[in-house]
DOSEKE-642206 format. One record per residue (C-alpha): x, y, z; residue number from 1. Coordinates in pm, 1 decimal. Layout:
residues N
{east = X&north = Y&up = Z&k = NUM}
...
END
This chain:
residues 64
{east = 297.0&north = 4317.8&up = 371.2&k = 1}
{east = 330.2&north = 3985.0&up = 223.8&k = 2}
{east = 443.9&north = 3838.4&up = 549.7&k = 3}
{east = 139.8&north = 3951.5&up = 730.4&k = 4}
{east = -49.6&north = 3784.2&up = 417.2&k = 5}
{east = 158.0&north = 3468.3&up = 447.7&k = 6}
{east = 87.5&north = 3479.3&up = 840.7&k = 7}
{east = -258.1&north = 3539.4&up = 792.9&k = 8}
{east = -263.8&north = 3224.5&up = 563.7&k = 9}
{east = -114.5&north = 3010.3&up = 771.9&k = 10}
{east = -352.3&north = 3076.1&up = 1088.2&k = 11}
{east = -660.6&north = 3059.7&up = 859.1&k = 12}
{east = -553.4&north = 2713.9&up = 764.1&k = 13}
{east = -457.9&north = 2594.6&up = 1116.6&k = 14}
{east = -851.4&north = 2734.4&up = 1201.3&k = 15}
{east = -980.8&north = 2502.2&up = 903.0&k = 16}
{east = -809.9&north = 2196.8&up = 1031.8&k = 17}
{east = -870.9&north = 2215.3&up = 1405.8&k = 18}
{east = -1245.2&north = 2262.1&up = 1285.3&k = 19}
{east = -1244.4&north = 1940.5&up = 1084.8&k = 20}
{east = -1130.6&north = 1756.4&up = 1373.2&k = 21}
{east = -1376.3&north = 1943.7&up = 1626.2&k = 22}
{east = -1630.7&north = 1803.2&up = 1399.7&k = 23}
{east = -1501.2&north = 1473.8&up = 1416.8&k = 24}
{east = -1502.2&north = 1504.2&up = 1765.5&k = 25}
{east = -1873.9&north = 1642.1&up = 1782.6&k = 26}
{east = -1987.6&north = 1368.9&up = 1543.2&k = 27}
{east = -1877.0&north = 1126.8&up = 1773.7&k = 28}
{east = -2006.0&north = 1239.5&up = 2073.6&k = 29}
{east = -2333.1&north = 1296.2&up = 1937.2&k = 30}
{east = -2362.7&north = 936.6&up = 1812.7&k = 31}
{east = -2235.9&north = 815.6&up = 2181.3&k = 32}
{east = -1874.8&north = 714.2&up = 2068.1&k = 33}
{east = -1550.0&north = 795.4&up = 2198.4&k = 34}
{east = -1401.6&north = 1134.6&up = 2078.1&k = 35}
{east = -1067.2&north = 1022.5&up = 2152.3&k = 36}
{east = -1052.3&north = 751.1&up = 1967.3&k = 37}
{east = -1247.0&north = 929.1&up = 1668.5&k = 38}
{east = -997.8&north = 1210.3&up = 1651.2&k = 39}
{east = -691.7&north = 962.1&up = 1675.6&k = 40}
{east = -854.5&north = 759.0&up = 1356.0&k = 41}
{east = -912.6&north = 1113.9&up = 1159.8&k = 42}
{east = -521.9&north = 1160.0&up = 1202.9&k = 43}
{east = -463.7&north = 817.2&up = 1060.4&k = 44}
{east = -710.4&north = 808.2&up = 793.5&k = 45}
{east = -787.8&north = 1172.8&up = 743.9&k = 46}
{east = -1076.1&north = 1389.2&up = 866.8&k = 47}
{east = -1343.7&north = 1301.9&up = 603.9&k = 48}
{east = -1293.7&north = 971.6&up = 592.8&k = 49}
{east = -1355.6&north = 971.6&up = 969.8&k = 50}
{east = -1645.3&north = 1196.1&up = 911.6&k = 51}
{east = -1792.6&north = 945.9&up = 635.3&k = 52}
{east = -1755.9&north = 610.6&up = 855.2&k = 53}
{east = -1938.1&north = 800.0&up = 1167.6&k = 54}
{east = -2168.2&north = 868.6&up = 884.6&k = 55}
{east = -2203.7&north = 541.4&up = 724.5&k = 56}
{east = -2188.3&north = 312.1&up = 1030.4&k = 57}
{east = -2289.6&north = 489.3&up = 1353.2&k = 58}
{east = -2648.1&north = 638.6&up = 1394.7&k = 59}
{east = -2680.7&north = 954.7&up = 1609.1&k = 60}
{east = -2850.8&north = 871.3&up = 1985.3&k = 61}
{east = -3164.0&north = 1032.4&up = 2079.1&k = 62}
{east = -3180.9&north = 1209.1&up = 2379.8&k = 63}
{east = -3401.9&north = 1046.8&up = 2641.1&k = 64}
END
C-alpha cells in the first residue's frame, strides 16, 4: 500500500511540474514570444520566475 501511495506521489508531482511549464509555454505564446525559448529560461531560472518576467515585461497581443 505505501508503494502505490509513494507512486501515486510521485506522478502527481511530475503532473504539477509539466503544468508549470505548459503555462510558461501558454504565457508565451499568448504574448507572441517564443515558447521554446520561454520553457528553456523556466529550466534555468525556475518556472515562476519565468512566469513573473512574461508578466512584468511582455504585454499579451490582441487578436486582430
Amino acid at each position: 500500500m505505501e508503494a502505490i501511495l509513494a507512486l501515486l506521489f510521485c506522478v502527481f508531482f511530475l503532473w504539477v511540474i509539466w503544468e508549470l511549464f505548459a503555462l510558461v509555454g501558454d504565457m508565451a505564446e499568448r504574448r507572441g514570444q517564443d515558447r521554446l525559448l520561454w520553457q528553456v529560461t523556466a529550466i534555468f531560472i525556475n518556472p515562476f520566475g519565468a512566469i513573473i518576467l512574461l508578466w512584468l515585461f511582455v504585454s499579451v497581443q490582441e487578436n486582430r
